[in-house]
C-alpha positions as a Markdown table, in Angstrom:
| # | Residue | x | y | z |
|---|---|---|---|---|
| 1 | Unk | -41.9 | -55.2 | 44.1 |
| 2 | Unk | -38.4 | -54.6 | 43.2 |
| 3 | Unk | -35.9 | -53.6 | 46.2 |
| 4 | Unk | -34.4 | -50.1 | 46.3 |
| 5 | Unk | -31.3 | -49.0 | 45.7 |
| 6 | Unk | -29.4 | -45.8 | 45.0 |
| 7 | Unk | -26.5 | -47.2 | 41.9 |
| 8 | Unk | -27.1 | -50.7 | 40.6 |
| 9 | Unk | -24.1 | -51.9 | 38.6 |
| 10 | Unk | -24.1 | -55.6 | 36.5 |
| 11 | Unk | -20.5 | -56.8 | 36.1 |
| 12 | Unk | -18.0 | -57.9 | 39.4 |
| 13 | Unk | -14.7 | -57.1 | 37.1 |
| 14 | Unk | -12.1 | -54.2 | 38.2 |
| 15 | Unk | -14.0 | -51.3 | 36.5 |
| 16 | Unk | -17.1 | -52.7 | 38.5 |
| 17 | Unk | -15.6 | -53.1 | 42.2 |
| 18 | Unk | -14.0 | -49.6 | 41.7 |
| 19 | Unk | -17.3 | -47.9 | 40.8 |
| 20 | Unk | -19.0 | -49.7 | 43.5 |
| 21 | Unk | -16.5 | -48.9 | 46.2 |
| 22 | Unk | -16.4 | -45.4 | 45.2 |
| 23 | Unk | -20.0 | -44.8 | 45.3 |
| 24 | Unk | -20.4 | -47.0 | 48.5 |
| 25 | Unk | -18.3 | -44.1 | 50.2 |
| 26 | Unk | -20.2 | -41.6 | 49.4 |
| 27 | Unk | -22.6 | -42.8 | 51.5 |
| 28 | Unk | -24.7 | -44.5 | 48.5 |
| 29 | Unk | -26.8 | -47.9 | 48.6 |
| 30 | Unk | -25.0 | -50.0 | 46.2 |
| 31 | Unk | -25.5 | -53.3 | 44.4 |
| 32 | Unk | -23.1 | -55.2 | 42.2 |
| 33 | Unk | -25.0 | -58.4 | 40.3 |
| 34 | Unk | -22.8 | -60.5 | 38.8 |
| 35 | Unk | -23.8 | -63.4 | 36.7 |
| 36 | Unk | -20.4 | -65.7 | 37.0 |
| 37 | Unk | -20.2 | -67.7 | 40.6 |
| 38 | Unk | -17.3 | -65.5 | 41.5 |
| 39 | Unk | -15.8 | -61.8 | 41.4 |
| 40 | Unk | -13.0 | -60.5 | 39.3 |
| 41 | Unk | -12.1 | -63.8 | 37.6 |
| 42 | Unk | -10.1 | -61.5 | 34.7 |
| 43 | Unk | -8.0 | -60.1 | 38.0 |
| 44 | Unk | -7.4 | -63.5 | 39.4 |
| 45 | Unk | -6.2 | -65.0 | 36.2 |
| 46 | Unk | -4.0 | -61.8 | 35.4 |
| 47 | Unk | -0.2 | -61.7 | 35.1 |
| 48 | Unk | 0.1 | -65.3 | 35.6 |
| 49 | Unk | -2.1 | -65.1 | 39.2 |
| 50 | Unk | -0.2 | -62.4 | 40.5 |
| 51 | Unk | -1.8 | -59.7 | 38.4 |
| 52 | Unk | -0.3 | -56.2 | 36.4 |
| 53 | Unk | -2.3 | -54.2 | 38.2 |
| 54 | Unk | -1.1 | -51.3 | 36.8 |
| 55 | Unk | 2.0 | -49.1 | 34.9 |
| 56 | Unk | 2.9 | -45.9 | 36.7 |
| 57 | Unk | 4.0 | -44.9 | 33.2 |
| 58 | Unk | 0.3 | -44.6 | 32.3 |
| 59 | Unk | -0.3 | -42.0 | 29.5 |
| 60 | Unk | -3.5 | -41.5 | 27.3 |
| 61 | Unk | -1.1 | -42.3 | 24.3 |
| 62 | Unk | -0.9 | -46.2 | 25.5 |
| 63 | Unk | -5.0 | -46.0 | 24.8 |
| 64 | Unk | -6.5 | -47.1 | 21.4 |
| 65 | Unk | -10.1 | -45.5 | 21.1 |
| 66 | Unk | -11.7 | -44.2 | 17.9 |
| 67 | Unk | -11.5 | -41.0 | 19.9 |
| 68 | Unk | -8.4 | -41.0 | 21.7 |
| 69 | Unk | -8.7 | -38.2 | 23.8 |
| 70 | Unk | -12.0 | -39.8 | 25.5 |
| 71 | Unk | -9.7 | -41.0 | 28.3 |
| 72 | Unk | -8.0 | -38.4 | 29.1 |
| 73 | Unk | -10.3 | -36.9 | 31.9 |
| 74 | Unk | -10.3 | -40.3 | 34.1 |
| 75 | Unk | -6.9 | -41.0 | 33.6 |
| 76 | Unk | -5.7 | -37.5 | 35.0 |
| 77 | Unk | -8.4 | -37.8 | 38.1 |
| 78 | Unk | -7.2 | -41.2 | 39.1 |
| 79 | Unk | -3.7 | -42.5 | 38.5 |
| 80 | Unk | -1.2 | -44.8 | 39.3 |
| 81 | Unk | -0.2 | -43.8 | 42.0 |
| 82 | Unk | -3.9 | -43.2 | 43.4 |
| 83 | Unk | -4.3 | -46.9 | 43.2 |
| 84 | Unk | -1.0 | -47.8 | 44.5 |
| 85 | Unk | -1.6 | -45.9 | 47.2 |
| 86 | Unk | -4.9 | -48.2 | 48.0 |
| 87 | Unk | -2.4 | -51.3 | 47.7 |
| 88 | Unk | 0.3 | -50.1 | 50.2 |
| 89 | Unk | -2.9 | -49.2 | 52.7 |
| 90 | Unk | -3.6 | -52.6 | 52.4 |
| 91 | Unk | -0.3 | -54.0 | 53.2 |
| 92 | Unk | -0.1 | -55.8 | 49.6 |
| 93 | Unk | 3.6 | -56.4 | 48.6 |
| 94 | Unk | 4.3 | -55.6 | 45.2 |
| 95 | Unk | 7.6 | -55.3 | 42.3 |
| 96 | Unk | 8.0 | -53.6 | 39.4 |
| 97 | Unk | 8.5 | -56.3 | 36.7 |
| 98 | Unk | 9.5 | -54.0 | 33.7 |
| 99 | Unk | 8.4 | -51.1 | 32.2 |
| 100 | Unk | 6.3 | -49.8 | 34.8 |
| 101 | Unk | 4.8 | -52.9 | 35.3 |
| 102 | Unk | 3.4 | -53.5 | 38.9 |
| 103 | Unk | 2.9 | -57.0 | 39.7 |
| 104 | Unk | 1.4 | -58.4 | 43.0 |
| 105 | Unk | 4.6 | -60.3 | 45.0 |
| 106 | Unk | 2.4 | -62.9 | 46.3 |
| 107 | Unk | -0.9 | -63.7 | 44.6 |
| 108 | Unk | -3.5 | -61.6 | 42.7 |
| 109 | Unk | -6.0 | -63.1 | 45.1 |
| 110 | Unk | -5.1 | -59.9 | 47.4 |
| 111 | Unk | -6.3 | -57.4 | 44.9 |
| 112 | Unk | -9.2 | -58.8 | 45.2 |
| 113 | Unk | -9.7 | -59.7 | 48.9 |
| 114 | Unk | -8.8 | -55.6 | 48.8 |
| 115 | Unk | -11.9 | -54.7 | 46.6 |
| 116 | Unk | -14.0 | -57.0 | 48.5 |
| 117 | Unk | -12.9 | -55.7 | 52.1 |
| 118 | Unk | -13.0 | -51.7 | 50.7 |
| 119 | Unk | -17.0 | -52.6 | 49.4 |
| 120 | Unk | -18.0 | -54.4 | 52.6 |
| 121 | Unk | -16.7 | -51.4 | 54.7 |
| 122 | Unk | -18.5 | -48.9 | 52.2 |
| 123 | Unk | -21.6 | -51.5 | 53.3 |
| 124 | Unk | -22.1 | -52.2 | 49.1 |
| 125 | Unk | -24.0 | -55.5 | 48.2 |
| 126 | Unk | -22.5 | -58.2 | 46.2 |
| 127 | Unk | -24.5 | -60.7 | 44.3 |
| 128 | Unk | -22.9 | -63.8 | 42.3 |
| 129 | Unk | -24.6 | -66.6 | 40.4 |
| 130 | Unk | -26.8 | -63.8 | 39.5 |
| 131 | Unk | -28.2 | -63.6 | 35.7 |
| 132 | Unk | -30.1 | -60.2 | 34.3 |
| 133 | Unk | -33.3 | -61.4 | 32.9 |
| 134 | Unk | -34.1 | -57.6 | 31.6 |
| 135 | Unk | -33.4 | -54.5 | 31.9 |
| 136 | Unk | -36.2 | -51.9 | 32.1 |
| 137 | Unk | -36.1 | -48.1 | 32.0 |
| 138 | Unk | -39.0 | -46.1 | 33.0 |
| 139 | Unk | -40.6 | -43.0 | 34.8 |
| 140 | Unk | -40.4 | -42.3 | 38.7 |
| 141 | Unk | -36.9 | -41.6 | 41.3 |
| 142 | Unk | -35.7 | -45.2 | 40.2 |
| 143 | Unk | -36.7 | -45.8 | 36.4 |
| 144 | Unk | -33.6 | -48.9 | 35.9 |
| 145 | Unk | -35.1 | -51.7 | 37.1 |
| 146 | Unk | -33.5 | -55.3 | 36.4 |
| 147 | Unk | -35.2 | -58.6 | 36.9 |
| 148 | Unk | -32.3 | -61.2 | 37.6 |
| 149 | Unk | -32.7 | -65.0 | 38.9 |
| 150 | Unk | -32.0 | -63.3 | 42.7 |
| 151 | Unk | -35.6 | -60.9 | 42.3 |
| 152 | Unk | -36.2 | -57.6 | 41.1 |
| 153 | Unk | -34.1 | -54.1 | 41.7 |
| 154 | Unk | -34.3 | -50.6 | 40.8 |
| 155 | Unk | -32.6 | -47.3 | 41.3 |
| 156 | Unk | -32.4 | -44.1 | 39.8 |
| 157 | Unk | -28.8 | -44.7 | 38.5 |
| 158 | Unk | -27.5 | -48.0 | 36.4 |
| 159 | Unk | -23.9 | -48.8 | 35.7 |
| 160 | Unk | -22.8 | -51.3 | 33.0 |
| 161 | Unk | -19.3 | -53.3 | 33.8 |
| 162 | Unk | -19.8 | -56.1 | 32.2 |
| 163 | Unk | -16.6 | -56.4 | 30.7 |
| 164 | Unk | -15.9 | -57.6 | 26.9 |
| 165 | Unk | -15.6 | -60.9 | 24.9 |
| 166 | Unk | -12.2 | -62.0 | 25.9 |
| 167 | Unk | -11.7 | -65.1 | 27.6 |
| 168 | Unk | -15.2 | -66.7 | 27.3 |
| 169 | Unk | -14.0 | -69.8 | 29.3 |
| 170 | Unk | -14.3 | -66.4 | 32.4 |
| 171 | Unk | -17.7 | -66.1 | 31.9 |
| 172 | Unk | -17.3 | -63.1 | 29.4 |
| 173 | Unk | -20.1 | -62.2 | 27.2 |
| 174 | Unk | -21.5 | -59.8 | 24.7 |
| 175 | Unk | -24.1 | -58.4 | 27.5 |
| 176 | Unk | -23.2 | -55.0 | 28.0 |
| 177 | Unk | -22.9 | -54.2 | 24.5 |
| 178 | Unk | -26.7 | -55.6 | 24.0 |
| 179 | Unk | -27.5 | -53.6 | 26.5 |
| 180 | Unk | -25.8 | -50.6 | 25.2 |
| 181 | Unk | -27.8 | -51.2 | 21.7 |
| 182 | Unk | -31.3 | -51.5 | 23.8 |
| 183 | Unk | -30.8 | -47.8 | 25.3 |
| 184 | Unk | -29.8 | -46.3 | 21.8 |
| 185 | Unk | -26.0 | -46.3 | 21.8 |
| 186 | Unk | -23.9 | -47.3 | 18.9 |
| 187 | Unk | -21.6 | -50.3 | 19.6 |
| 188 | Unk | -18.2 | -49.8 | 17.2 |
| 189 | Unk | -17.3 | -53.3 | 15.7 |
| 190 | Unk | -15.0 | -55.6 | 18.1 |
| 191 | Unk | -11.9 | -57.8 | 18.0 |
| 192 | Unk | -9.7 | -60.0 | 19.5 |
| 193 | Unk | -6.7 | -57.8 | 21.0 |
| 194 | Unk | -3.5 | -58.1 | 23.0 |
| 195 | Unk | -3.8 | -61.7 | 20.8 |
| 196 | Unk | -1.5 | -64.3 | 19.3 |
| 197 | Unk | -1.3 | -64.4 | 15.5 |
| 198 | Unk | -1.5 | -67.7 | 13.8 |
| 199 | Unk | 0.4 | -68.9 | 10.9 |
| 200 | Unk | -0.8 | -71.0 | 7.5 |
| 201 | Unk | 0.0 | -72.9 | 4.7 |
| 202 | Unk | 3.9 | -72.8 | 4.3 |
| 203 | Unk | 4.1 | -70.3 | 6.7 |
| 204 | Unk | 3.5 | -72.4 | 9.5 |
| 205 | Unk | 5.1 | -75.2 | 8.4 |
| 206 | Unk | 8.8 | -73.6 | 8.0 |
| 207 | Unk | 8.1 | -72.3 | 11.7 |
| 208 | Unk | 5.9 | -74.8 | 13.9 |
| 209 | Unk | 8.9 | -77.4 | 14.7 |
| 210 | Unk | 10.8 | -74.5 | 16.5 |
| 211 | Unk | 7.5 | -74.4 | 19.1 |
| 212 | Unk | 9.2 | -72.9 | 22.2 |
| 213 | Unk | 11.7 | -71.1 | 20.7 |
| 214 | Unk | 11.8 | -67.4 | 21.8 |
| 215 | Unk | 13.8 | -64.2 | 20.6 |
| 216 | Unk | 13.5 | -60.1 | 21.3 |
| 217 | Unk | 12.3 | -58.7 | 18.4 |
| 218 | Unk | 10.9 | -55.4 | 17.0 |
| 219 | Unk | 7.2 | -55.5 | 15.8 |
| 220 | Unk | 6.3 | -52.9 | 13.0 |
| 221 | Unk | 2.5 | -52.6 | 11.9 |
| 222 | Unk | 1.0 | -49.2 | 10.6 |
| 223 | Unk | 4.0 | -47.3 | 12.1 |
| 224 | Unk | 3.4 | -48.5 | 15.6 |
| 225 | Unk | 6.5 | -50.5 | 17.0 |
| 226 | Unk | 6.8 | -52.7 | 19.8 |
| 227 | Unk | 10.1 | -54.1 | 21.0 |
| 228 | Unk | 10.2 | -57.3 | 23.4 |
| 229 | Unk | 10.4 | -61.0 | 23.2 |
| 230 | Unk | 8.4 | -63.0 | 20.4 |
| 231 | Unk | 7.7 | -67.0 | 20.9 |
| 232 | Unk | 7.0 | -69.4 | 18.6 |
| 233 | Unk | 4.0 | -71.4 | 18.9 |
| 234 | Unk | 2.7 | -74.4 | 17.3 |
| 235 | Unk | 0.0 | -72.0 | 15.4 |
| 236 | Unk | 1.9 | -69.2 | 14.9 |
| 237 | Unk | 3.6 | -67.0 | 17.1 |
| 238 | Unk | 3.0 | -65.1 | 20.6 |
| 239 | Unk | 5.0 | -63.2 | 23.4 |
| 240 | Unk | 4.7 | -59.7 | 24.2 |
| 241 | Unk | 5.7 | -57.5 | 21.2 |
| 242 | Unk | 3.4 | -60.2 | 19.0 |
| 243 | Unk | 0.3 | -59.8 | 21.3 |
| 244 | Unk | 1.3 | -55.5 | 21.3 |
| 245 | Unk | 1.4 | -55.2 | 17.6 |
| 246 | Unk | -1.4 | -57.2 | 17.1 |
| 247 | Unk | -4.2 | -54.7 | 18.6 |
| 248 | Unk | -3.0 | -53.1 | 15.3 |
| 249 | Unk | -2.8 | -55.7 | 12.8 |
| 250 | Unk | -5.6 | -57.0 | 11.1 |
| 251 | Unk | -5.5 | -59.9 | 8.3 |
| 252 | Unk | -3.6 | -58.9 | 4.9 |
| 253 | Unk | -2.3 | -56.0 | 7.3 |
| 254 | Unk | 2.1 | -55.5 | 6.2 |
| 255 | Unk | 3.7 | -57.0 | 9.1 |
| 256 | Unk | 7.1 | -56.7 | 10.2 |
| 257 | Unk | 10.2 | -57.9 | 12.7 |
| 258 | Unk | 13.5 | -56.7 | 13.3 |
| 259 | Unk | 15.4 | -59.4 | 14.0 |
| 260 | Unk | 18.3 | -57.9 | 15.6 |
| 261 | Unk | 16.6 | -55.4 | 17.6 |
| 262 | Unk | 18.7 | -52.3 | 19.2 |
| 263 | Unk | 21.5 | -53.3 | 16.8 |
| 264 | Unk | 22.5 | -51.6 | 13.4 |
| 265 | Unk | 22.9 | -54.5 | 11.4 |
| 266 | Unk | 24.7 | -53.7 | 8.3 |
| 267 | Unk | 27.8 | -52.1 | 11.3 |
| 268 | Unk | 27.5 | -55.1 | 13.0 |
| 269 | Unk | 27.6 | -57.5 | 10.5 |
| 270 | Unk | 30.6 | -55.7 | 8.6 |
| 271 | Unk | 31.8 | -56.3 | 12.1 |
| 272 | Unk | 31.5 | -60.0 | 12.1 |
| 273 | Unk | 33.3 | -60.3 | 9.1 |
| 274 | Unk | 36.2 | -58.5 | 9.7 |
| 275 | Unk | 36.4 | -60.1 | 13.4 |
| 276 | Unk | 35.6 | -63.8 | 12.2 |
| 277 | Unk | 36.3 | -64.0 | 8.7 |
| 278 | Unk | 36.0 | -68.0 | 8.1 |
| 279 | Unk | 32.8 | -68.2 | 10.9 |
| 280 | Unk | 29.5 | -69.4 | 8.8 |
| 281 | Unk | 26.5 | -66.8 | 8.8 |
| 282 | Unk | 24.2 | -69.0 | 10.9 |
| 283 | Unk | 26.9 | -69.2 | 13.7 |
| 284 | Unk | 27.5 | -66.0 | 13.7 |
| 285 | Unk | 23.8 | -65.0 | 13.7 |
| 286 | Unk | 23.5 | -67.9 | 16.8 |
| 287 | Unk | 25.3 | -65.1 | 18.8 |
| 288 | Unk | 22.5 | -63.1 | 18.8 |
| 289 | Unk | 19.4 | -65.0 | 18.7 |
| 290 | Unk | 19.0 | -68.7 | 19.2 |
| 291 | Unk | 20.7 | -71.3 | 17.2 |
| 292 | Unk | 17.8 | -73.3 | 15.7 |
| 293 | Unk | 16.3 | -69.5 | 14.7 |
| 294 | Unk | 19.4 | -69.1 | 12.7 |
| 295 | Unk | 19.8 | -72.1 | 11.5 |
| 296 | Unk | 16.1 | -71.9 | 10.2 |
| 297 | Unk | 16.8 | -68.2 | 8.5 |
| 298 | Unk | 19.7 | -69.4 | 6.6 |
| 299 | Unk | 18.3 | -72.0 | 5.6 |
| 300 | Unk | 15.4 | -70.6 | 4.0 |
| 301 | Unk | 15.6 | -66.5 | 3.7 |
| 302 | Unk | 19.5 | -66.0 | 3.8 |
| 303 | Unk | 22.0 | -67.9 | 1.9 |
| 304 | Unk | 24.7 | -69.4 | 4.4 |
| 305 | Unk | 28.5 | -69.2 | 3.4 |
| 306 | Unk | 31.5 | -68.0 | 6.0 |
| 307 | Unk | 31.6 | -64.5 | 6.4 |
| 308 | Unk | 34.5 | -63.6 | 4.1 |
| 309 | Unk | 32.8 | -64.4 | 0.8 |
| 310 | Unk | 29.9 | -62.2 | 0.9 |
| 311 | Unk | 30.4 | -59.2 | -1.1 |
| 312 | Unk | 29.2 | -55.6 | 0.3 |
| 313 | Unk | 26.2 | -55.7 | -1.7 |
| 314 | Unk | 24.9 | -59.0 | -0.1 |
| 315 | Unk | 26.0 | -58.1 | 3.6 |
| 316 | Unk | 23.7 | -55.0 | 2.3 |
| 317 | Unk | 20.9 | -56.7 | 1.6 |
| 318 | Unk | 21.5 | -59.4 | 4.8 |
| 319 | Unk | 21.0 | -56.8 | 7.0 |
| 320 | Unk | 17.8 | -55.4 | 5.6 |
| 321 | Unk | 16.2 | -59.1 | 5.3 |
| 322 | Unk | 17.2 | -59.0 | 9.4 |
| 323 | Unk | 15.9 | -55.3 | 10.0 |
| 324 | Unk | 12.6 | -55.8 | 7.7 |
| 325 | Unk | 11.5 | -59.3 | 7.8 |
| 326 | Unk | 8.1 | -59.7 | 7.0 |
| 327 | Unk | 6.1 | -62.1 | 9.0 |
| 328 | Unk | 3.1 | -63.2 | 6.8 |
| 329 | Unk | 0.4 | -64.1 | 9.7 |
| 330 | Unk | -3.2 | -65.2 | 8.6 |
| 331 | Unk | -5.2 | -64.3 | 11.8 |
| 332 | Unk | -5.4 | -64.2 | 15.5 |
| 333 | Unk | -6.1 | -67.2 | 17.8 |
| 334 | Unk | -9.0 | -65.3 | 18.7 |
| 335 | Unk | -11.7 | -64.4 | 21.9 |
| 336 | Unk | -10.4 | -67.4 | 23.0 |
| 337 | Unk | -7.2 | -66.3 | 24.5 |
| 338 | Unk | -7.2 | -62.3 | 23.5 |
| 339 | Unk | -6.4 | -60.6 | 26.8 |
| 340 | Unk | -9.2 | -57.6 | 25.6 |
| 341 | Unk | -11.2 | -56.7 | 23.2 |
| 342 | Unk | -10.9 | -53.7 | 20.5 |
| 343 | Unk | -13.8 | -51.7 | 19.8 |
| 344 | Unk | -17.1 | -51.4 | 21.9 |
| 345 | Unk | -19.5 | -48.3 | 23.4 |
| 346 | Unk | -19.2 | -45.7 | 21.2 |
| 347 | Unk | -17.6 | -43.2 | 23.5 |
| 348 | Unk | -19.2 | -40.3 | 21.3 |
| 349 | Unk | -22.2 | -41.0 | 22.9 |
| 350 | Unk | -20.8 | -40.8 | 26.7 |
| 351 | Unk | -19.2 | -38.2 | 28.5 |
| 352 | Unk | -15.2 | -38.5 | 29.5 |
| 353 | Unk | -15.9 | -37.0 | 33.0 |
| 354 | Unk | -18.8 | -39.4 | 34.1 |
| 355 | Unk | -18.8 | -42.2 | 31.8 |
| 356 | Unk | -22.7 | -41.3 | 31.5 |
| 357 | Unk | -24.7 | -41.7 | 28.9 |
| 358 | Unk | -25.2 | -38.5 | 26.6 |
| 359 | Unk | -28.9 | -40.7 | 25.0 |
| 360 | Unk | -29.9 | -41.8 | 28.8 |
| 361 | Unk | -29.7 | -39.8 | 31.9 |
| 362 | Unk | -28.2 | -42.3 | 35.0 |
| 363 | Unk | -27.0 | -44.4 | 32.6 |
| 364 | Unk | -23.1 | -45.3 | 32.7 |
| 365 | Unk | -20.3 | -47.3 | 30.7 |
| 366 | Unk | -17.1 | -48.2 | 32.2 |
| 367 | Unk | -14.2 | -50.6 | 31.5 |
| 368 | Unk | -13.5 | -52.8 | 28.9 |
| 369 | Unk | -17.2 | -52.9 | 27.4 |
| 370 | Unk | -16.5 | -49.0 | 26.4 |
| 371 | Unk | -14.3 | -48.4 | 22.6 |
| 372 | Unk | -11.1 | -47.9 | 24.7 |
| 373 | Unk | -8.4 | -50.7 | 25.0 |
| 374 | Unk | -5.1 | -50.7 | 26.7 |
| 375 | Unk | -1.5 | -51.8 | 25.7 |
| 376 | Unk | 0.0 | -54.7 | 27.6 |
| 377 | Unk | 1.1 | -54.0 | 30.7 |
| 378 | Unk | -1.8 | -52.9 | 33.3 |
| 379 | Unk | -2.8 | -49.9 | 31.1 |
| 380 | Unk | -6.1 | -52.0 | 30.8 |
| 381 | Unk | -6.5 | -52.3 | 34.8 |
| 382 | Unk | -5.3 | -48.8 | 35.1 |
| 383 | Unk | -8.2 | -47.8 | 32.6 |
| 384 | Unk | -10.6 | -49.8 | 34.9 |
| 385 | Unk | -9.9 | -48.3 | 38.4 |
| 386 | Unk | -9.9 | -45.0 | 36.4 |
| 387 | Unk | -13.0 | -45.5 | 34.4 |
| 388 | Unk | -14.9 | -47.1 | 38.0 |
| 389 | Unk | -14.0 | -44.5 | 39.8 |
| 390 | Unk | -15.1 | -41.4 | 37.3 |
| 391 | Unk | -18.7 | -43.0 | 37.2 |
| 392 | Unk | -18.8 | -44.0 | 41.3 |
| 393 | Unk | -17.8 | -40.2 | 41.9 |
| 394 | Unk | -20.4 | -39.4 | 39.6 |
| 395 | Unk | -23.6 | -41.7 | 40.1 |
């Protein structure tokens, strides 16, 4: 016989210990299965271990959804500073990196050890090493009833935080979208996000030996525009404004960097040659990015002569080459090491206030498994303590 509860939620990710918390203190019987050997592995791994775990500049507009007002409601009922206030009850030191970033002082590990302690004192149940067998949905006060490797549950309300296909070496999986498509709902097609972009052919080769190398940039891709640092990898390149702009790029997708970000270029460079007439482009360029980047550019995009011989015309057309450079990238590196993943639950087919199912009564989505993705920079957390808590008010 399977054992009663009131919510029964698969997935032990951030949207999962919200919703769990949140329903466990409103006095509900709660269970949390989750099939990995321990909870929020995505959190512990996060922000280089001391996790983002959110932006108090959090705005629907840092959301990509096929419907982006979907997230509206759960953003405005819990926010930042909701969560942050949870942290500072918790005595959890914390910074502000950049941006609104809030980054744990110590160690992600506390966020964690937060959710945990909040759950036990709400009296919710906690299962790892736990796989779902099936999922079955019938008549009766609990019709969800899932068979996993610990026994047989059931309860009248079933929440899916299962999280998304990044990072499979965490134990992510394409679960929650299988069961999404077993009750009826419409799963929008997924991709890597928050990504690095590789590089081919020659491409690559005119890059890869300047591995390590990083400069700020401007990333421009269907009109969106991210400025922060870009590195250059072995494959391709990375760093922040890559893996931004990359949530909207998509192969044979224009693609392009300002090089000399915050600057106007043509000004500056008219500067530079009345200032240091008989300096060579690629040192003056060496001023403001580094020196083997230069060098590389004038060897290969720019022609290199001191600055006194170039007419207006060509210190014309240098500065568009460094304001519009196209970088020519041939794909992403992939699940493997994309931070989220694009696409997901239809959110047509849920409701913004609940995160419940509009095809099955009791049934809810939340987190990354639902078609709404974050920029870098804990919108993605933010959308998971938001999300969690919406459905654990709810259930």
């Amino acid at each position: 016989m399977a054992e009663p509860y009131d919510v029964l939620i698969v997935g032990a990710g951030a949207a999962g210990l919200m919703c769990a918390l949140t329903a466990g203190q409103r006095g509900l019987r709660v269970l949390v299965v989750e099939h990995a050997n321990r909870v929020g592995k995505k959190i512990l791994m996060s922000g280089g271990g001391r996790c983002n775990f959110t932006n108090t500049g959090t705005t629907p507009a840092n959301f990509i959804s096929a419907n982006p007002h979907y997230c509206k409601s759960a953003l405005a009922r819990y926010t930042p500073a909701d969560f942050v206030e949870l942290v500072e009850h918790h005595g959890i030191a914390y910074h502000e990196k950049e941006l609104g970033q809030l980054f744990c002082d110590v160690s992600s590990k506390l966020i964690v050890k937060m959710l945990l302690d909040e759950c036990a004192d709400a009296g919710v149940r906690i299962e790892t090493s736990c796989s779902v067998e099936r999922v079955l949905h019938g008549d009766g006060e609990a019709p969800f009833r899932l068979h996993t490797t610990r026994g047989a549950f059931a309860a009248p309300k079933l929440v899916v935080a299962t999280g998304a296909l990044s990072i499979p070496s965490m134990g992510a999986t394409g679960f929650g979208y299988e069961l999404a498509r077993q009750f009826g709902h419409s799963v929008l097609p997924t991709r890597a996000g928050l990504v690095p972009l590789t590089l081919s052919g020659k491409h690559q080769e005119r890059l890869a030996d300047l591995s390590g190398v990083a400069l700020p940039v401007t990333a421009t891709c269907h009109g969106r525009s991210f400025s922060n640092q870009m590195l250059i990898t072995h494959r391709g390149v990375s760093g922040p404004a890559i893996l931004q702009i990359s949530s909207y790029w998509q192969p044979g997708d224009d693609l392009r960097l300002d090089l000399l970000p915050g600057h106007d270029a043509a000004a500056w460079l008219r500067m530079q040659q009345i200032e240091r007439p008989a300096a060579e482009l690629k040192t003056v360029l060496s001023d403001a990015m580094p020196r083997r980047f230069a060098q590389r550019l004038c060897e290969l995009w720019l022609s290199n002569k001191p600055m006194k011989q170039y007419t207006p015309p060509e210190l014309k057309q240098l500065a568009a080459t460094l304001q519009d450079w196209a970088l020519v990238a041939s794909g992403t590196e992939g699940y493997r090491t994309a931070e989220v993943t694009l696409g997901g639950v239809d959110t047509d087919e849920l409701s913004s206030s609940t995160m419940e199912s509009r095809r099955v009564p009791g049934l809810h989505f939340v987190g990354e498994v639902v078609d709404v993705t974050g920029w870098l920079g804990g919108y993605n957390f933010q959308w998971a303590w938001a999300s969690g808590h919406a459905a654990g008010m709810a259930v």
